[in-house]
Structures are given as C-alpha cells and as structure tokens.
N, C-alpha and C positions, 0 to 999 in steps of 0.2 A: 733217691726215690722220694725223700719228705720232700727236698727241693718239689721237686715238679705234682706233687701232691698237693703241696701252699700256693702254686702257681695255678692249678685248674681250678680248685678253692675257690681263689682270688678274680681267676676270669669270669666263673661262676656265679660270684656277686654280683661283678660291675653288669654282666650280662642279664642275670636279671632283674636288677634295676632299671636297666633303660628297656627292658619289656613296658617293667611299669610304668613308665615317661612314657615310653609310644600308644602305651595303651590309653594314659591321658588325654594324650595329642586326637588320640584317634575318638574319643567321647564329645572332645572338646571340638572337633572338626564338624563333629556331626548337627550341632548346633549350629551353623555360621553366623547367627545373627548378635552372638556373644563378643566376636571378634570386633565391635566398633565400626567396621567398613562394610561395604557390601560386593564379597570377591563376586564372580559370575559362579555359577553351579560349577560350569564344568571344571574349573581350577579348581573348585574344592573339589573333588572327585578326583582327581588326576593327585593332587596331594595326598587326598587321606588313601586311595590305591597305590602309591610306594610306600605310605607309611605300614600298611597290612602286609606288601610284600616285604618289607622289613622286618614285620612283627613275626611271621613267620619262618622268614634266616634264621632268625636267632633263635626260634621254640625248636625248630631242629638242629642250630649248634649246640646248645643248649642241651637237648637230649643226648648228644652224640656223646658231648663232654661227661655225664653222668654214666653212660653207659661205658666208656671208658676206665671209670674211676672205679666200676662193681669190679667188684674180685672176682675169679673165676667162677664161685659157687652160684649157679643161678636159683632165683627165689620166682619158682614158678607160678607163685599167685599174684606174684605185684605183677611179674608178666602180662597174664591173664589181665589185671584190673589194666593195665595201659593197652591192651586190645580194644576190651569190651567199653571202656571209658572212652576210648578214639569211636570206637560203631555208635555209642548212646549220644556223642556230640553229632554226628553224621546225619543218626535218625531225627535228632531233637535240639536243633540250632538255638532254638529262641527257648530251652530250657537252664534255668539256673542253678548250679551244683545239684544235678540229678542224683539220685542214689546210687552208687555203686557197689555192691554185694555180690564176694567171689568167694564161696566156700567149698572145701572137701564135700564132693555127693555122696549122701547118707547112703544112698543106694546107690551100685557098684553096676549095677546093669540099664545106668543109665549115662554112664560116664564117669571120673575121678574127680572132676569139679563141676559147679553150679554156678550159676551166674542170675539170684536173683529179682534185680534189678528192675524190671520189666514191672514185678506187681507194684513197686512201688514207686512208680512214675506216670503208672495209672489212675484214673479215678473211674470210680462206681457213685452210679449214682442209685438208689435205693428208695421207690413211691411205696409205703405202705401206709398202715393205719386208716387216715384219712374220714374220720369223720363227718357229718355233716354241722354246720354251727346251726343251733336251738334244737339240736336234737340231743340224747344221748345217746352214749355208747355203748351197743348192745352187744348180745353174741355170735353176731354177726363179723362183728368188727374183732373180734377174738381170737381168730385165724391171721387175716391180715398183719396184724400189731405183732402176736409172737411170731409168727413165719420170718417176715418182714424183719424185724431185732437180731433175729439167728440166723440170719442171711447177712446181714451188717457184721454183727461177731466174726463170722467166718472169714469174709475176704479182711478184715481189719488184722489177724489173727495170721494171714496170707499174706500181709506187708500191702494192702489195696490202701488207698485215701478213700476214703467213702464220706459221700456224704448222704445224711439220712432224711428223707423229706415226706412230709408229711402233708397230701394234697389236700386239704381241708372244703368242705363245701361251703366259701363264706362269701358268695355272689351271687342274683338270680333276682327271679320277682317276689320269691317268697319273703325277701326284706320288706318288699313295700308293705306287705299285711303282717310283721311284725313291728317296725317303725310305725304303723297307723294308729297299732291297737297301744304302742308304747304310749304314744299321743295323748290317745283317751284315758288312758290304766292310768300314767304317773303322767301328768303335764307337767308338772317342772321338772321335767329330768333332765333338762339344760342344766340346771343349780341344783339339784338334790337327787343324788346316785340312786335308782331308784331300786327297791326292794326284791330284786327277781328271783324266791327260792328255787323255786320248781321252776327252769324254762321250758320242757317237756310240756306244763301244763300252757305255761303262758302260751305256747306254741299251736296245741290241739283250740285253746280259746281264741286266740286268731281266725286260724286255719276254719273255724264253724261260721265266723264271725264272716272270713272271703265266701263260703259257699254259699250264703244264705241271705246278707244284707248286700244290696246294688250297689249302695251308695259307699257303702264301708269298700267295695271292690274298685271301685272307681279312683277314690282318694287314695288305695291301696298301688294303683296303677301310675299316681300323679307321685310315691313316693317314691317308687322305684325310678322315673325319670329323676326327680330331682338328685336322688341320694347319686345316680351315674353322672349326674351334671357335677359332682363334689361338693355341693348345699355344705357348708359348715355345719348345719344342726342338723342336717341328717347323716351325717358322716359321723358326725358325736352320737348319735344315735346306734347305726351302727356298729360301731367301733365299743358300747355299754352291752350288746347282745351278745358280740364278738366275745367280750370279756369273762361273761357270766360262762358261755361255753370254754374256754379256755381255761377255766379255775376246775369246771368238774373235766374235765380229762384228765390234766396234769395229775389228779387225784389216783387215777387208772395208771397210767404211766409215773405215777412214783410207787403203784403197788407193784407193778410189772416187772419194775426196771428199766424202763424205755427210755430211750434217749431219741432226739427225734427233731428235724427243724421246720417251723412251719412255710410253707409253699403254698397258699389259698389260692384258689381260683382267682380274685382280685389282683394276687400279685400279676398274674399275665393276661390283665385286664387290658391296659393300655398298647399290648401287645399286638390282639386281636385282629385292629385295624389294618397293622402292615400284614400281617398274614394275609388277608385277604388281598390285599394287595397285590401279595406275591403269587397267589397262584393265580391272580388274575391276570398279570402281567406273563406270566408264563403258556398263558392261553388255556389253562387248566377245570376253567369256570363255566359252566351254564346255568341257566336263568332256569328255576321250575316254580311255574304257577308264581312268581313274584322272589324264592327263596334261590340261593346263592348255591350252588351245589358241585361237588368235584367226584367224579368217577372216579374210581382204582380201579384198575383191570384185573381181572379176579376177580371182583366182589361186588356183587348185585345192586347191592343197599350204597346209595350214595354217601359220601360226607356233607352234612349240612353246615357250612360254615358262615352264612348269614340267613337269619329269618326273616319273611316280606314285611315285617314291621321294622327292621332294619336292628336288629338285635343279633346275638351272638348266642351261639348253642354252645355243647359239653365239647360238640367236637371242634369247634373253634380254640374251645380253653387247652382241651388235650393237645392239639397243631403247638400250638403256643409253646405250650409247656413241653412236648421233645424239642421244636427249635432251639429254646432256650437251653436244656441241659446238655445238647450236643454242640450248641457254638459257642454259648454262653459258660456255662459248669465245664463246658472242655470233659463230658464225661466219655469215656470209651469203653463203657460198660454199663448200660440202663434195665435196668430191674423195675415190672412192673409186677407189685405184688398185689394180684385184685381177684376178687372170685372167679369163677370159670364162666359165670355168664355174661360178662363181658369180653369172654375171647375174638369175637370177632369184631366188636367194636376196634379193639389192640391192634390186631393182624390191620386192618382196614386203616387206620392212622399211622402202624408204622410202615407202612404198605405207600402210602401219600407221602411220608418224606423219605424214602428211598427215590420216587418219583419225582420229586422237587429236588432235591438233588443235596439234601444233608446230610446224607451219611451212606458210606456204603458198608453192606453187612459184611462185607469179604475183610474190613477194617474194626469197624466197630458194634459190637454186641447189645444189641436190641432184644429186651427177652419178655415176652408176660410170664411171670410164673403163678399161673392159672390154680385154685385150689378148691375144692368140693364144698357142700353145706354141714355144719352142726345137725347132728340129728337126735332126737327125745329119745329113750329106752323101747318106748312105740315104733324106732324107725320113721318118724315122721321130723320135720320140722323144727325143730327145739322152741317149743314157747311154757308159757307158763300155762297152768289150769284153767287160766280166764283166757285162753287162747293170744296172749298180748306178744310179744317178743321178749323176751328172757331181758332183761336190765343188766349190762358186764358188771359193774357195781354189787348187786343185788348175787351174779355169781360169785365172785370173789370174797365176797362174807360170809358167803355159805359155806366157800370151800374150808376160809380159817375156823368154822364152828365144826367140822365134821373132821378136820386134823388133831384138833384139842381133843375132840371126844374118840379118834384114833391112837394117841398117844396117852392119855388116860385109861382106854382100855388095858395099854401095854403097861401100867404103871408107870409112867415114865417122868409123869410131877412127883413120886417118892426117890425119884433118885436125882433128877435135876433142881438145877437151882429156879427162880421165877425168871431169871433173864434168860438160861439155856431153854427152861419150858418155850417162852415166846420165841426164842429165833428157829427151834424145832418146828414150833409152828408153822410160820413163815415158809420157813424153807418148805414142807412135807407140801404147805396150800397150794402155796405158788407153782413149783416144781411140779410139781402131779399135773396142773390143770395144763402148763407150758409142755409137759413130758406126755400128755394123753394126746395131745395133738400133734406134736416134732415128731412121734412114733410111729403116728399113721404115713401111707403115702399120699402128701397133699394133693393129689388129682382126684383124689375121693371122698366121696363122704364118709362121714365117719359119728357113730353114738357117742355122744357125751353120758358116763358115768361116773358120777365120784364113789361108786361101792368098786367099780372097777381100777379107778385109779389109785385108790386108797391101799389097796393089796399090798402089800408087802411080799408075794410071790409073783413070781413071772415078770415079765418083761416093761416094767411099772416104775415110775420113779421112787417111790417107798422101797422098793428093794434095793435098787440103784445106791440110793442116800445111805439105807443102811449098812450095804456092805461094804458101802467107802467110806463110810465112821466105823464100821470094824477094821478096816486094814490102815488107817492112819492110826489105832489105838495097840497095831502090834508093836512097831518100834516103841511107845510111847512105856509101855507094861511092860519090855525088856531095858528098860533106862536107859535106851540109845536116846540121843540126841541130836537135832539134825548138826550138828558141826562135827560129832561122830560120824554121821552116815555121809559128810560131804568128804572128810577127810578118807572113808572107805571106799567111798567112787573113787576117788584119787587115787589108792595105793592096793585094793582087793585086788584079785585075779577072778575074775567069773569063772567057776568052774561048772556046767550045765550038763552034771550026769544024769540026773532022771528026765526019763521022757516028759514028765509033765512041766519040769522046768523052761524045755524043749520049746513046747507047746504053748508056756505062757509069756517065754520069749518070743517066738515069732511074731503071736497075737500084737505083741508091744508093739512090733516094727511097722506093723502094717498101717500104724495110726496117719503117717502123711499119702498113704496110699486112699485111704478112707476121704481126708478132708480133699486132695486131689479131686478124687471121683464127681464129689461133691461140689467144687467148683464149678463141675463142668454140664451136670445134668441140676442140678438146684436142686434134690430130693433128699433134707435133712433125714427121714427115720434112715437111712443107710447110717449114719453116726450112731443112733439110738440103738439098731440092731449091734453096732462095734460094741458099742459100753457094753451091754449084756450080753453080748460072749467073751467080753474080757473079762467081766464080774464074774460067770460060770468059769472062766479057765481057770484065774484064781482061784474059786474055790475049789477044784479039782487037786490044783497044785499045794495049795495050802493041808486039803487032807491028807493030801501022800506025803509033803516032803516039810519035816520040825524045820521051821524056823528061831523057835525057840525052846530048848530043853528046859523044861524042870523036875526037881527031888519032887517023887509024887509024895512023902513022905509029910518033908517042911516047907514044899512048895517053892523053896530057895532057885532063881536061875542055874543050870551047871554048863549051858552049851547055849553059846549064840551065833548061830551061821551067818555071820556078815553079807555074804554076795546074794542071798535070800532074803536078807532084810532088803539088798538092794532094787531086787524083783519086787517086793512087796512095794515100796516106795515108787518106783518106777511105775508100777500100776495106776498107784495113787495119785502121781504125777498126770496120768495119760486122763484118767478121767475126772479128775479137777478140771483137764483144760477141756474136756470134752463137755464138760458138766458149764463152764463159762461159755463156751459157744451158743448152747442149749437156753444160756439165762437162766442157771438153775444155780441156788447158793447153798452147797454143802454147810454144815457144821461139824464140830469138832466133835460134841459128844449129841446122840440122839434116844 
C-alpha cells in the first residue's frame, strides 16, 4: 500500500511539472515573434492546440490520481470549492485567481453551504459627493457625501471591490472668468502661488466681473478656448484653482471620514469627442437648430451631446463617464448618488447607453439612488438668516460646539479625561449629523435639527453611542476580559431560557438579513431602524435577565453568567459593525 502511495506521489510530481512546461510552452507560443523565425500563424496554432489538448490530459489525470489517493472520508466543502471554482473559471476566463468562498449557510433555510464568491469578483462603482471646484461645500452636498460613504461601507463590508469616485465640477466656461480675473488679481501667478483664501469670494468677484464688464467676458471667453487648447499657462492656472478647492474639501472629508477618488469632468474630457462619434456612427444623432442631439425613447427632453458652438454639455460628460465605468472600471454595479432632481436626467443617460448597446440591465446594475432636500426647522430650505446656503464647514463646527455643550450639561468633563472629552465629542458631532440623516428614508426630505439629534432618547445616534458604551462597560465592570470572553465562545453552552434572551437572540440573527435587504433596495435607515430595536431589546433583556451578580452589601461580584456576557458582547459586536457602515465611531467611555 505505501509502495503504490510513493508511486502516485511520484507520478504526481512529474505530472505536474510538465503542466508547468507546457504551460510555458503554451505563453511562449503565444508570442511567435520571440522564437527567432517566423513560423506561418497556422502552425503555430495547430502547435500550441495539441499543446492545450495535452495540458488538459493531464489536469484531468491529474485530478483522477488525486481523487484516487482521498480516503474514503469525503470533505464536502473542498468538493463544493472544485464545483464552484470549475463554474467561476467557465463564467470568467480572462479572470485571475478569482476568489473562492464556500462556507456553512448561517441560515439553514437557505441551504447548508454558501458560495460567496460572486461579491467578490464584482466591482461597484460609487458617484457621490461631487462638488463643484471654486465653490464650496454646502449642505447640499451633506446628503450625497454620507449617503454615498455608507453605500461604499456596505458592499465593501459584503466582500464587493468598490471603487469610490468623486465627479467633481472641474470643466466648463466658468474657468475662463476665473483664469481672467486670476490674470488681473495675481499676474504672476506663473512664479508666485497666489494667495487665494476665500475662493467662494474670489468666485462671486469674478462671476460680478462676467455679468457686467463686455470686455472682461469676452477675454473670459478667449480663456476657456485656450485653457481647452492645453495653453501650459492656463492649465497652470487651472490646475492653482483646482488646488485651493481640493485643500478645503479634503478638510470636510477628513471631518467625515470620507474616503473618496477624484473623477472630474476633465477626466472624460478627451472622451467626449469619440462619444459623439459613436452615436453618430450608429445613426443615433439629429442636427437641432445647429446642436447635436439623441432621442431616448421614453423620454421627451433630448440629450444634448454637442452645442452649435461646437462644445460639450453635462450630458456629454455624463455619456462619457458610464461608458467608461462600464468598459473601462469593468464595473457591474454603478451607483449614482445625486439628489432627486436630477432623476430624469439619470433615467434619460442610462436609458442612451442601454440603446448604444453598453450594458444590458438583465447583467449589470445601473441604479440613481435618488435623495430628497435638507430642510430648516421652517420646513423650508435650509439656509442661513441672511437667506445664503448653509456652508458644510460652518455646519460641522456648530455641530462639535453643541456636543461639548451636550456633554458638559451631562457632566461628562468631571469624569473624562481631556483626550476621552474630545473623541466624545467627535464621535456625539459627527454621528448625530451622519445618524440624523442615514435614519431618514433618503427619497425624502427631511428637517435638519441638532436639538433633535442631540437627544439622547429615541431613535438618535446619542442614545445609540450611549447604550453601546454602556454594554461594552458590562464585561469590562465584571473583570471579564476579552481572551476570557473568547475562550467562553469556545467552550460555554448557550442556554436561552428567558424569553427576552430569546428575543435578543433572534434580533442578533437577523443582522445579514437586514444588510441583505439593503443591498438590494439601497435604503440605509432599514440598518438604523435594526441598531435601535437591538439597543431596546437589550435593554429589555438586560433588565430581566443579571448578567452580573453582586453583595448588595460590599458590592463584591458573586455570580457571572458567562453565555449573557456572550449576548451582551454579541450585541456589541452587531452594532460596532452596524455603527462602521453608518461612518459612526463609537468610543470606549462617554
């Protein structure tokens, strides 16, 4: 028996070695120009086709020998992975070492194994944020940016590739009358970086400067050609505008937590041209009054993809930009996160490359996930007193001055230290503002209040934060420690005799049901309403069932229910990860 054991062994090797030779042979074939000579095609073809049919013999003697050599016990999940690994090479030829993921089904009514693999050999591609450059970022843009982030968490979190892009407004004519007035402001801003605190204002001093002087609009007009011509100095130009916006964002998005890669309009600048092309080429094109225009069926309002001065519009850039994340990004999942007033612009673009013929939806997942306006305590609007638009900056300072003065009401500076004071902070500012919005259903509008979010009762990130620094602080008070509590997952018995243990078991279970749902219809507060009937189940459960005894006398512990610390912990666990999807950073003490 060892005899012929060293003997399949031994075939085994040499067998697959000379895989690996032929698999040389067959790389090396595919080049011919490497060989010195020059065969005719068809000989190399006729060659490196026995060499594949040879490569092949031998991957199924090869298996045959291996399957021989298992012992009678079968291992039904490497099974499974040489199924689902033969169908994922099938579907996906020109992929290299795809993921492979074959675990026991957590859920029993869905089957006894899973086969994850799918999400992660997918990409998503994710538009949010998106500013415009010389503007800033208001709260407007507030929705977008968290929606957007916690949409990224999620499939990230689901095993997806995501990438996250950020369309920025950094092309148009409105350069020519910031490059003009750049001109006049700083002329040497060739050689000396020119001083631009406020671009907001530089922007409105322009902008007064195009409505009112001819001659300022005119050379404003002669900038925009040149800077599209690639003029070095007005590309240096700007590329110094570009920059000034780019430094206050990144400001927003390191308060936020955002992560985020830029995609400007300029990138699918040089695009534009073949786009028109193509639907022109496809017969797709009529001429109106001088402009370039494409029907969708369905939809009244044409796309304008060139203007009779021979320029390019948003929907040009938009064209560009699906083509590219569906042939280019290879994405198979595009998420378009933009207010609701652009739905039909969406529908109407992704409507035009179904019709050109890049993507079909029965394949790949084209979505706006459309979202309502900010609105003032009035019910109107959200702007400031002077009627301006609210500044995100200018909200997010507010919010950390009215969490201090939340947390100081609480006394919470006499018991923390000044470093736990600030990340309380932080966390309570941030949270609240991300948690007052992920709560609502993004198709609506919805009142922005921080008397409201600040609560610490009801359905609010303040309570949220709270009750999960009270239930990380119950192991911590019974001097479990987590290599305790890991060593008690290992070797406790769950015993779940009271209903409410019942009750806050189940809740746990349902958390892949929840982020499930949520892949599929995009509506974060379904998560936000989970955390807050988990939080209330706990604490249901927590008043009925001691987790931790103590002498009411000398307060000494006498009784620690281990499989109840596990519940507690478990909780903890569910909304930590619920809480990082959300972009929300718990602390340890609050």
């Amino acid at each position: 028996m060892e005899a012929r054991v060293a003997q399949s062994a031994a075939r085994l090797a040499r067998q697959e070695n000379e895989i690996k030779l032929l698999t040389a042979e067959i790389e090396r074939l595919k080049n011919f120009g490497c060989l010195g000579v020059s065969p005719s095609l068809e000989g190399l073809r006729d060659e490196n086709a026995k060499l594949k049919y040879r490569l092949n013999f031998l991957k199924k003697s090869l298996q045959e020998e291996r399957n021989k050599s298992t012992k009678s016990m079968i291992n039904i999940n490497s099974c499974l992975q040489e199924i689902f690994g033969a169908a994922i090479q099938a579907a996906y030829p020109d992929l290299e070492n795809p993921p492979l993921v074959v675990t026991p089904s957590q859920q029993p009514k869905f089957g006894d194994y899973q086969c994850n693999s799918a999400m992660g050999i997918s990409q998503v591609v994710v538009d949010f944020s998106s500013p415009n450059i010389a503007k800033e970022m208001h709260v407007g843009h507030l929705r977008s940016t968290i929606i957007g982030e916690s949409m990224c968490r999620l499939f990230e979190f689901a095993g997806y590739d995501v990438l996250r892009l950020n369309h920025l407004g950094d092309w148009g004519t409105q350069f020519g009358m910031l490059i003009a007035h750049l001109q006049d402001k700083f002329p040497d801003y060739l050689t000396v970086s020119p001083p631009i605190g406020d671009l907001q204002a530089f922007y409105k001093e322009s902008k007064r400067r195009f409505d009112t002087e001819e001659e300022f609009k005119k050379r404003a007009y002669q900038c925009v050609v040149l800077l599209q011509s690639k003029n070095p100095d007005f590309i240096k130009a700007w590329n110094l505008i570009c920059d000034v916006s780019r430094r206050e964002f990144q400001k927003i998005y390191n308060c936020l937590d955002i992560t985020i890669i830029e995609r400007g309009e300029s990138f699918y600048h040089e695009m534009m041209k073949d786009i028109v092309k193509e639907f022109e080429d496809k017969g797709f094109v009529q001429v109106d009054d001088g402009r370039k225009v494409v029907f969708v069926p369905g939809f009244p309002v044409p796309l304008t993809i060139m203007k009779s001065d021979g320029g390019y519009t948003y929907d040009t850039s938009d064209l560009a930009a699906l083509k590219h994340r569906l042939c280019e990004e290879k994405g198979d999942i595009l998420i378009y996160v933009v207010d609701s007033g652009q739905s039909v612009h969406f529908q109407t673009v992704f409507a035009a490359g179904q019709m050109i013929g890049w993507y079909d939806p029965k394949v790949t997942r084209v979505a706006h996930a459309a979202f309502g306006v900010v609105l003032g305590e009035d019910k109107k609007k959200f702007k400031t007193r002077s009627g301006d638009t609210v500044r995100l900056i200018d909200l997010l300072e507010e919010g950390l001055k009215r969490a201090m003065d939340k947390l100081k009401d609480k006394e919470r500076d006499k018991v923390l230290t000044p470093e736990e004071l600030k990340a309380a902070q932080t966390s309570v500012a941030f949270g609240c503002i991300k948690y007052a919005d992920l709560s609502h259903n993004r198709l609506n509008d919805y009142v922005f209040s921080f008397d409201k979010m600040l609560d610490d009762r009801g359905n609010t990130a303040a309570y949220l934060l709270y009750a999960f620094t009270r239930i990380r602080a119950i192991a911590r008070l019974a001097n479990i420690d987590e290599q305790m509590l890991r060593k008690a997952a290992r070797e406790e018995v769950l015993v779940l005799d009271h209903e409410k243990e019942w009750k806050l078991g189940k809740c746990i279970l349902r958390f892949p049901e929840i982020l499930q749902k949520i892949l599929e219809d995009l509506l974060l507060h379904t998560l936000c309403d989970y955390l807050y009937e988990l939080a209330t189940t706990f604490t249901e459960f927590y008043d009925s069932c001691y987790c931790v005894e103590k002498d009411r006398q000398t307060g000494q512990i006498v009784k620690v229910n281990m499989w109840r610390l596990l519940l507690c912990e478990a909780t903890a666990t569910v909304m930590a990860k619920g809480f990082d999807i959300l972009g929300i950073k718990p602390v340890e003490r609050m």
